[in-house]
Each structure stands twice: as structure tokens, then as C-alpha cells.
C-alpha positions as CSV (number, residue, x, y, z in Angstrom):
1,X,0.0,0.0,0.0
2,X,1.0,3.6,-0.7
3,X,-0.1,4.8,2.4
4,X,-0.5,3.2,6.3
5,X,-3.7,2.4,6.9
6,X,-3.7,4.8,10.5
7,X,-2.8,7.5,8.4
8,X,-5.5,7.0,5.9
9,X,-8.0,6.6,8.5
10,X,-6.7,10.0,10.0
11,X,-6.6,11.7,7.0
12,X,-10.4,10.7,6.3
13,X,-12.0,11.7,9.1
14,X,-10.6,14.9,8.7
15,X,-12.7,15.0,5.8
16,X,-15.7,13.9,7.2
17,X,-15.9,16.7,9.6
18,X,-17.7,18.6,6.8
19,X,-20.4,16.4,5.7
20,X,-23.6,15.5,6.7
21,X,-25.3,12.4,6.6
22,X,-28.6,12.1,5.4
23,X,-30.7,13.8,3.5
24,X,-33.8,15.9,5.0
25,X,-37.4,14.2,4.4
26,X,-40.5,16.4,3.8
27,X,-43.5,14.7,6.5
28,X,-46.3,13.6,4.9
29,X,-48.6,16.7,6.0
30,X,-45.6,19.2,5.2
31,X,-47.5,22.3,3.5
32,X,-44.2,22.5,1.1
33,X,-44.4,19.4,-0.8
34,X,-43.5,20.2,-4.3
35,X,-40.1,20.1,-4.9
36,X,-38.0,21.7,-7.6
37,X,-34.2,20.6,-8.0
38,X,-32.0,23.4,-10.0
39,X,-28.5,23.4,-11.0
40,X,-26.8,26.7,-11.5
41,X,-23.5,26.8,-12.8
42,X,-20.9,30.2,-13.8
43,X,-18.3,32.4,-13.4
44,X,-16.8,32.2,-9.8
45,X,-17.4,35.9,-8.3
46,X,-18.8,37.1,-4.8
47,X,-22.5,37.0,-4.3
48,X,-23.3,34.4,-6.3
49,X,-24.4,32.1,-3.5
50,X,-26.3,35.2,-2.5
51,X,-28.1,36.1,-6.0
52,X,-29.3,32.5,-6.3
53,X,-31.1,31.9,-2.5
54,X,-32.0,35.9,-2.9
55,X,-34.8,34.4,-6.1
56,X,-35.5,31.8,-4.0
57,X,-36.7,33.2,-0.9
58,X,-38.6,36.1,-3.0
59,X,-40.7,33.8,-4.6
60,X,-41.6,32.4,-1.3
61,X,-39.0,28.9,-1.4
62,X,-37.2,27.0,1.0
63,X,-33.9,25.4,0.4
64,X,-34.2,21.8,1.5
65,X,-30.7,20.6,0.5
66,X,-27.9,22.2,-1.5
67,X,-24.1,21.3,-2.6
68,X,-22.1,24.2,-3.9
69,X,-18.2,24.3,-5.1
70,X,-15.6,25.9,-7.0
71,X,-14.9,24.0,-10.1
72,X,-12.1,25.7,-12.1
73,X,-13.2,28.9,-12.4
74,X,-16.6,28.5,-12.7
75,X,-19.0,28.0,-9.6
76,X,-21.6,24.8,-9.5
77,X,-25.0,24.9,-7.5
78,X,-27.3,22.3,-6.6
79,X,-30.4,23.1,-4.5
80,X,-33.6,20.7,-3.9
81,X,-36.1,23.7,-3.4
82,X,-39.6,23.5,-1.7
83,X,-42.8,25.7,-2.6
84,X,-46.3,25.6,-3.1
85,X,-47.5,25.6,-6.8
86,X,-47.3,29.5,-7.0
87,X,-44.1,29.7,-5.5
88,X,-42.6,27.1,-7.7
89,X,-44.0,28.0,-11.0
90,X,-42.8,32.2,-10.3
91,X,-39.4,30.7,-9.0
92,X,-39.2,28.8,-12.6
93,X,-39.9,32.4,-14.0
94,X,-37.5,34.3,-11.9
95,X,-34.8,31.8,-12.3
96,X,-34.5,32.3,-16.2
97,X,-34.4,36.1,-15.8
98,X,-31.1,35.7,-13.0
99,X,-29.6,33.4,-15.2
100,X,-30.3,36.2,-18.6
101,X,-28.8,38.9,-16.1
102,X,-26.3,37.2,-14.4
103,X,-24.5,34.6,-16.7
104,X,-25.7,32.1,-15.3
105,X,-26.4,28.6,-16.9
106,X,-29.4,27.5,-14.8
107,X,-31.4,24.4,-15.2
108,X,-34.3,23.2,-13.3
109,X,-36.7,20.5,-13.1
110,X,-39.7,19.5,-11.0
111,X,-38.8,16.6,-9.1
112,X,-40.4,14.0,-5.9
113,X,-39.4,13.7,-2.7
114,X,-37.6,9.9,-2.8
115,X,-39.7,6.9,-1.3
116,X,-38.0,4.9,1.6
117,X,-36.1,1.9,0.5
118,X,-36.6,-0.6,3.1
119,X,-34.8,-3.5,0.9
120,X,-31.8,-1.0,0.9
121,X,-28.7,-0.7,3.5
122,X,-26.7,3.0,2.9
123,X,-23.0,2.2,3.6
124,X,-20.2,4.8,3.1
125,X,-16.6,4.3,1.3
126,X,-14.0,6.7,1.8
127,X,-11.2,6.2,-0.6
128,X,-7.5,7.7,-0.8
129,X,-4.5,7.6,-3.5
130,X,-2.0,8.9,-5.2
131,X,-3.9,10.5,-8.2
132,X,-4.1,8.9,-10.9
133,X,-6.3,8.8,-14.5
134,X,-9.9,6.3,-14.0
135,X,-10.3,6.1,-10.1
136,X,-13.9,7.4,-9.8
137,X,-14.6,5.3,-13.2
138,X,-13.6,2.3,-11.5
139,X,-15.4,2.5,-8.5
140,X,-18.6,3.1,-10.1
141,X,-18.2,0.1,-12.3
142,X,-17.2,-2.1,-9.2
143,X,-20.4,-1.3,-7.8
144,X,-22.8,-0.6,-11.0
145,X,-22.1,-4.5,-12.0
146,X,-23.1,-5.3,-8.5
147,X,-26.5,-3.6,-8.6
148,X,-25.1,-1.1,-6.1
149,X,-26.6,2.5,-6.2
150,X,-24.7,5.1,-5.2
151,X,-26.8,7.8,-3.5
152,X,-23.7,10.7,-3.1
153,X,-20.4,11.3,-4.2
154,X,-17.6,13.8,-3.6
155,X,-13.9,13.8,-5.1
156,X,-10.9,15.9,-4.7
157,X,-7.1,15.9,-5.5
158,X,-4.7,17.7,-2.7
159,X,-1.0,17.9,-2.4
160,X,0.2,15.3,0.3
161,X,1.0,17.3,3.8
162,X,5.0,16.3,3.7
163,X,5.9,15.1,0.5
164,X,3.6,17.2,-1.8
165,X,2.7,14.3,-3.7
166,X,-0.6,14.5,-5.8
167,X,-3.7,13.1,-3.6
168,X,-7.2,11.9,-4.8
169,X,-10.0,11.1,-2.5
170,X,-13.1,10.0,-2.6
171,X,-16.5,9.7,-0.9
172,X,-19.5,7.6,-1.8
173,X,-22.8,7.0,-0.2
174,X,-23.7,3.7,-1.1
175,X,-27.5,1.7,-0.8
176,X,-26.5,-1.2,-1.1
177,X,-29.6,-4.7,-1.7
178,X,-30.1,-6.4,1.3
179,X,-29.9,-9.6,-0.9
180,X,-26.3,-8.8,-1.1
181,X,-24.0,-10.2,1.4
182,X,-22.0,-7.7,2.9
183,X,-19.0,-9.2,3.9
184,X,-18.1,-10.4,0.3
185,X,-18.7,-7.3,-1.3
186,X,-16.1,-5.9,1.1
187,X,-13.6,-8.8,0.6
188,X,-14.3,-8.2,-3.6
189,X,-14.0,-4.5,-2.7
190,X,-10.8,-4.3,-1.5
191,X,-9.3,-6.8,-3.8
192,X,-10.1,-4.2,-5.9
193,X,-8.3,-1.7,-4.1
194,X,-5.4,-3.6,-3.8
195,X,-4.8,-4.1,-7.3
196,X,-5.3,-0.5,-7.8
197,X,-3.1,0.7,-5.1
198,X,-6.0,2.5,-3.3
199,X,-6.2,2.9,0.6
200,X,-10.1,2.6,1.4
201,X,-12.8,2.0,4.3
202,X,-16.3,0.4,3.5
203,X,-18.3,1.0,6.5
204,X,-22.3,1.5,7.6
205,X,-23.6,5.0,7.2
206,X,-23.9,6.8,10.4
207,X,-26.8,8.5,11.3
């Protein structure tokens, strides 16, 4: 292995500090249920964050979940927006006027709030390397052949604390069949990771 295990382990949950670990759930008599997800993506600039929730909350929304980053230099948004039908079809309205102003590419769609999956377990998998070209392509095929849906995912490359080295990590939220048997899919898993010279945990989701 490139890297000890303890330091791996160190190394990701210093990463996990920042994430959370489930998504929010609307209740079944919420007054908010429709849902609206929108992805916003363009030049990285102050106020962005800012312009984007401003339209929202106008029109009367309310951010249920969001991810937002600095990719290059352009600046990605995803929100999963709650509103009434009003609120909803003006936000739809209001959106494609900031994005005409702004620069902004926006794109929305109406979406559902996700059933429960009883016949599902959610697993994490926290993965680090030296980077290298394919990574994220092989994980999802390791678990896409498997029947393995992967609810989340976050990547990044870092320079390695003392030698400077080129990192790549990775973090996957994982529902995983209950028909699936657990502890082979983690021996096959890391087998995997072995032969691609990755250090990696597989471990339940905490709540």
C-alpha cells in the first residue's frame, strides 16, 4: 500500500468533519411538498451564492438541500427547493431572468421527494490515492455490476502534507440490496483496491 492504513484513517476523518449524513425528508402533512431541483453553474465571483437563494426566498422557497463548489473557475450549484405551486412556477420564471442577467447557466426540473427503500442498507466508502487517471470510473463500475446504487459522491485531489505528492480522495454514499451479502462485497472490494493501489474503508452509514 502507498499509504499506512492509521494514516488513511486520520486523513479521512478529517474530511468527514464537513459532511452531513442524510438527506432531510418532507413529512407527509408538510404544506411545502413540491419540490423543484436546479442546478446553477458560472463564473466564480462574490455573491453568487447570494443572488441564487436571494430568487428563491422572494418567490416564497425554501432550500431543503444544496451542494455548492468551485470547479475551475466557474461555480456549481445544486439546491432541492420546496414551494407551493405559486411559489414554484414564479421561481421557474424568476430563475430564467437571473440566469439572462447574471451569466448564469441555470437548469431546473420538478422533481419528488424519494420513497423509503426498506430492501436497501446505505454504507459509506471513503477512498484515498495517489492521483491517478480512471479512479472514480472504477469505483462506479465495481459497484454498477453489482446492482449497487450510489446515493452521493464527492472527489478531490490535494497535495500530500509532507511530500507534496498528488492526492485523490473519494467519498460515496452507497445503498446497497439487502440480498447482497456484505462481507463479500467488502472482501471483492478491496481486492479491488489492492490491485489499484487504493487505501479505502467500506463501513455503515452513520446517522
Amino acid at each position: 500500500m502507498l499509504l499506512k492504513r492509521d494514516q488513511t484513517r486520520q486523513g479521512i476523518d478529517a474530511l468527514r468533519c464537513t459532511r452531513g449524513s442524510r438527506p432531510v425528508t418532507l413529512g407527509a402533512g408538510h404544506p411545502m411538498k413540491q419540490l423543484i431541483a436546479i442546478c446553477a453553474v458560472g463564473n466564480d465571483r462574490t455573491g453568487l451564492v447570494f443572488d441564487l437563494t436571494r430568487v428563491v426566498v422572494e418567490c416564497g422557497g425554501n432550500v431543503l438541500e444544496s451542494r455548492m463548489t468551485a470547479l475551475g473557475n466557474e461555480f456549481a450549484m445544486l439546491l432541492l427547493v420546496a414551494g407551493n405551486w405559486h411559489t414554484l412556477a414564479k421561481l421557474e420564471g424568476e430563475l430564467q431572468k437571473l440566469g439572462e442577467a447574471s451569466g448564469l447557466t441555470i437548469v431546473s426540473r420538478r422533481t419528488e421527494q424519494r420513497p423509503s427503500r426498506p430492501d436497501f442498507v446505505s454504507y459509506t466508502v471513503d477512498v484515498v490515492c495517489l492521483d491517478q487517471p480512471g479512479v472514480l470510473h472504477q469505483l462506479a463500475g465495481f459497484f454498477a455490476s453489482r446492482g449497487v446504487d450510489i446515493g452521493d459522491i464527492s472527489t478531490r485531489t490535494y497535495s500530500a502534507a509532507h511530500t507534496g505528492a498528488p492526492m485523490f480522495s473519494v467519498y460515496m454514499v452507497l445503498h446497497v440490496p439487502t440480498r447482497i451479502h456484505i462481507a463479500a462485497l467488502r472482501e471483492e472490494f478491496m481486492d479491488l483496491c489492492d490491485n489499484l493501489n487504493l487505501d479505502a474503508i467500506l463501513e455503515p452509514l452513520k446517522a
